[in-house]
N, C-alpha and C positions, 0 to 999 in steps of 0.2 A: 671862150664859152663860159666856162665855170669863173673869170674873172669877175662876171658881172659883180654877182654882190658884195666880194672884196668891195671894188672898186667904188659900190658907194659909201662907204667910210670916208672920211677926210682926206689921212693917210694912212693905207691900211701898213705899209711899210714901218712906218713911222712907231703903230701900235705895236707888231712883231718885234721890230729892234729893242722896244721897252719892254718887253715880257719877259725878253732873252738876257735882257738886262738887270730882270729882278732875280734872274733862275730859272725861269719858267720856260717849257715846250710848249710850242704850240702846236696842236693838231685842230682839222676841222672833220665835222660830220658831216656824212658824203652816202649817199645809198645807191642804189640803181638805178632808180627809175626817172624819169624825166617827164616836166607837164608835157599831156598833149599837143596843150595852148604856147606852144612860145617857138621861137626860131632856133633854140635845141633841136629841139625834136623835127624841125621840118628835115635839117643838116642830117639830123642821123638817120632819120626815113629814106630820105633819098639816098642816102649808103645803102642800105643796107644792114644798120647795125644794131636793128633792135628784135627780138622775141616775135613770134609771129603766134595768132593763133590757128584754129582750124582750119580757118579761109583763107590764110596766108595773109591775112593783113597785119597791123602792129596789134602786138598784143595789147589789152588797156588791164593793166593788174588792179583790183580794192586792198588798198592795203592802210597801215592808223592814216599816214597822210592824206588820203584821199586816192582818187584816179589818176595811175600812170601810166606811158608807155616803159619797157625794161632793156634796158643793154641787154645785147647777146652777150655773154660772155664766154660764149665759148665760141662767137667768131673773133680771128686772132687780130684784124682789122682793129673792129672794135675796142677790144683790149689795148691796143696799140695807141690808140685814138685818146683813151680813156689814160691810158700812161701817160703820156704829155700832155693832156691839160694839166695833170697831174703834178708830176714834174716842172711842167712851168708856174703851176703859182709857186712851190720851195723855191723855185730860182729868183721868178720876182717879187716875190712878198716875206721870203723865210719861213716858208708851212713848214713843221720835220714833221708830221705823219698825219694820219689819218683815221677817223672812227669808224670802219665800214660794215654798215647796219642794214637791215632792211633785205636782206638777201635768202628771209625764209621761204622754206619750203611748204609753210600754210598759208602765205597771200596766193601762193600760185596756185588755186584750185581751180579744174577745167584740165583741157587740152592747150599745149602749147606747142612749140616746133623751132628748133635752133638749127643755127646754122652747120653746128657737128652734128653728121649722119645718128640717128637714133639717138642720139640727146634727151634725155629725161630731165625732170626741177632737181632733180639731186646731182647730175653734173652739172644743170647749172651754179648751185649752192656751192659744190664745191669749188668752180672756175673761180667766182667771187674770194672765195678764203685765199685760192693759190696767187691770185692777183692782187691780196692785200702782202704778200712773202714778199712784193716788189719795193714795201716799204718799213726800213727798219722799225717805224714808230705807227703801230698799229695796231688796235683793238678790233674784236671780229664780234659782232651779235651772234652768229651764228657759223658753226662750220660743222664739215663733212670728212670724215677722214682725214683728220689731218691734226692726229694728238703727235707729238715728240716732231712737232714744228716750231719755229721762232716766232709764235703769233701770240699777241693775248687773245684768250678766251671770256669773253664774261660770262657770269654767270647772269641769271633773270634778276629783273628791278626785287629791291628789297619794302616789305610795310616800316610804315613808319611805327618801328617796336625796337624795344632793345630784345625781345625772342628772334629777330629780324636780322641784329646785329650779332646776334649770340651766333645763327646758324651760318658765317658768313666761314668759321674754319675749319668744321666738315665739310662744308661745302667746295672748300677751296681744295682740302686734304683729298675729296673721291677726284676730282678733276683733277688734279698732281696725279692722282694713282691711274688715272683714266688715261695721262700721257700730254696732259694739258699744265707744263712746268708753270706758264704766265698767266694767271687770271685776275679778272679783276672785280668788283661785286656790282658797277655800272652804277644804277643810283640809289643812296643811303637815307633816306628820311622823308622820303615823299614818292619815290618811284610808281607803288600803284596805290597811292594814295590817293580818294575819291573826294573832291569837296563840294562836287555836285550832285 
């Protein structure tokens, strides 16, 4: 499923071995949600493995990408599902980790419904954070209880300012004190930078 856009690279193999070759980790960005429109989403509809909303249908989240449906992440299924596609791109392309974004608690406004009894967006949020623990090399957009864990945290995109760059070691310093040892400041010199 998630091979596809590997796959159209050349050789996405090929790429990985020379990265690892320069020194270089490679991780890919990865969120929740999945298009409505593709044969993803039909696979995991017919599981069962996506967010539901009030009506018990898939939930469709607005979030910067546009309209999704959202992994359950707190069906263990799902999770399980999500671990080995996971898993299989490290195996067959040499992923070591992952960027896992996208798993706020402000796209999700409304009513939703997971597959764990009485399930709120903040266990969902957290499920995401505990499901990125599965992988040594991992950065979190966001988490939920879960300071004095082995995850990076970032912090929010920085302006492009050196007052930008200046605030990057308090900033790192209250998150160390908050329980958050690994952080990292995401993006440095254009992150909310507007050019339109």
């Amino acid at each position: 499923m998630l091979h596809g856009e590997l796959l159209k690279k050349p050789d996405p193999k090929v790429m990985t071995d020379s990265l690892h070759t320069m020194g270089f980790e490679v991780m890919l960005w990865i969120c929740p949600y999945v298009s409505p429109d593709s044969p993803e989403y039909r696979e995991l509809s017919s599981k069962g493995y996506l967010a539901k909303d009030k009506n018990g249908k898939d939930a469709i989240i607005h979030w910067w990408n546009g309209h999704s449906a959202c992994y359950d992440m707190t069906n263990p299924d799902a999770v399980n599902h999500l671990k080995n596609e996971l898993t299989k791109l490290q195996n067959d392309f040499g992923i070591d980790g992952y960027k896992f974004d996208g798993a706020d608690v402000g796209y999700m406004q409304g009513e939703y419904f997971f597959y764990k009894e009485n399930a709120n967006v903040n266990d969902f949020t957290e499920a995401w954070a505990v499901f990125a623990l599965n992988f040594p090399f991992n950065e979190l957009r966001t988490s939920w209880k879960l300071g004095v864990t082995e995850l990076v945290q970032r912090l929010g995109d920085k302006n492009y300012s050196w007052n930008a760059v200046a605030s990057l070691i308090p900033q790192m310093t209250t998150a160390g004190i908050l329980g958050h040892a690994y952080v990292c400041p995401d993006m440095i010199g254009a992150g909310n930078l507007r050019l339109f």
